[in-house]
C-alpha positions as CSV (number, residue, x, y, z in Angstrom):
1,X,-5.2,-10.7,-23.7
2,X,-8.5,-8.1,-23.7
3,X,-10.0,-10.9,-20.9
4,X,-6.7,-10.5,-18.7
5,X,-7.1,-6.5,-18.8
6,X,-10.7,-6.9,-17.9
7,X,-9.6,-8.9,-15.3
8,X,-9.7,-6.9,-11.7
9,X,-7.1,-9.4,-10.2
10,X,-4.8,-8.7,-12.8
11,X,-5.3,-4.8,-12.9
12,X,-4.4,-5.1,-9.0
13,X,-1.5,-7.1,-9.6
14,X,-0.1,-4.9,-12.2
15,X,-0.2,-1.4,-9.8
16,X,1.2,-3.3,-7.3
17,X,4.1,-4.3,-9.4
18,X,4.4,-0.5,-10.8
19,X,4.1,0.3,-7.0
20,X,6.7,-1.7,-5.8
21,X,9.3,-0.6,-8.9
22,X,8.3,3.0,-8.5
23,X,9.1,2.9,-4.7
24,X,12.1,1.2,-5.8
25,X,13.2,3.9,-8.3
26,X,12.4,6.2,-6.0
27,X,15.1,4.6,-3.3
28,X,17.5,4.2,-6.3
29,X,17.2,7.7,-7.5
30,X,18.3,9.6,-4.0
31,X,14.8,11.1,-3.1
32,X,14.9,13.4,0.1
33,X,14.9,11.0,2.8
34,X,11.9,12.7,4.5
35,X,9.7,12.6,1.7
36,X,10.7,9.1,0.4
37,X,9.9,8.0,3.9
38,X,6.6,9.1,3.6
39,X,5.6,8.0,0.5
40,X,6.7,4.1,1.0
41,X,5.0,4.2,4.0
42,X,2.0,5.2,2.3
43,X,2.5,3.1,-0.7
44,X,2.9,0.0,1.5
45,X,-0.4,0.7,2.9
46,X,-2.1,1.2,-0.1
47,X,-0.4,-2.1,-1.4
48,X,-1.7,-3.9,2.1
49,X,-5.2,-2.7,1.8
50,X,-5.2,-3.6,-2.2
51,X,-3.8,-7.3,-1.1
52,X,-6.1,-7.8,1.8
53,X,-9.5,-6.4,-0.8
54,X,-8.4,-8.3,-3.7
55,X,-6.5,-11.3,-3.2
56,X,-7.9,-11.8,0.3
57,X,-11.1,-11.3,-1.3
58,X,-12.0,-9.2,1.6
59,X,-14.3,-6.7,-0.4
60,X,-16.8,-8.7,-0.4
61,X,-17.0,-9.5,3.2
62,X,-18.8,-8.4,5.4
63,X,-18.1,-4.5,7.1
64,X,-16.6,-5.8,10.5
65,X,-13.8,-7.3,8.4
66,X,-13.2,-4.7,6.4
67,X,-12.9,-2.2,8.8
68,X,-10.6,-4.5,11.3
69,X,-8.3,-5.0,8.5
70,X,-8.5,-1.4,7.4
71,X,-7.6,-0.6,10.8
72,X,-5.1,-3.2,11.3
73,X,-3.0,-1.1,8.4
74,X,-3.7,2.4,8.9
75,X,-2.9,2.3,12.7
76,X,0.4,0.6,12.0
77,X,1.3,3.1,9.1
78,X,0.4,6.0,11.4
79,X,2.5,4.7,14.1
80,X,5.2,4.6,12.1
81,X,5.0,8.1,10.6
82,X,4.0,9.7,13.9
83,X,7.6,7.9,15.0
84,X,9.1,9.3,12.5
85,X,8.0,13.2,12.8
86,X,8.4,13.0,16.6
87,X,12.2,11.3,16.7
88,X,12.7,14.5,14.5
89,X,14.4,12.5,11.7
């Protein structure tokens, strides 16, 4: 069990699971719309860019890759938000 916890893999799989229920709980439990918006938005790129590092083993590639993927989430995510403050929702 001690190797498993030592294990980065594992430790990434595990927040993205608490990530994904939290977001979840969140949806369940009536959050604000606006803010809950926000925050999966931001959660599902944090959960993109901890897939693509981790189990796309892109961390240890080289910097071009890193930063294409990097900005092949945030631009996305920003789209969206900006979309979302500027249609006034």
């Amino acid at each position: 069990m001690y190797s498993l916890v030592r294990n980065q893999m594992f430790l990434v799989y595990v927040l993205l699971v608490l990530a994904t229920l939290f977001v979840w709980g969140m949806a369940e439990g009536g959050a604000e719309l606006g803010t809950a918006t926000v925050v999966v938005v931001v959660i599902a790129a944090i959960k993109q860019a901890a897939v693509v590092l981790y189990f796309m083993e892109l961390r240890n590639a080289p910097a071009f890759w890193r930063l294409l993927f990097g900005v092949v989430i945030v631009l996305p995510a920003a789209g969206i938000l900006w979309c979302y403050w500027v249609g006034g929702a």
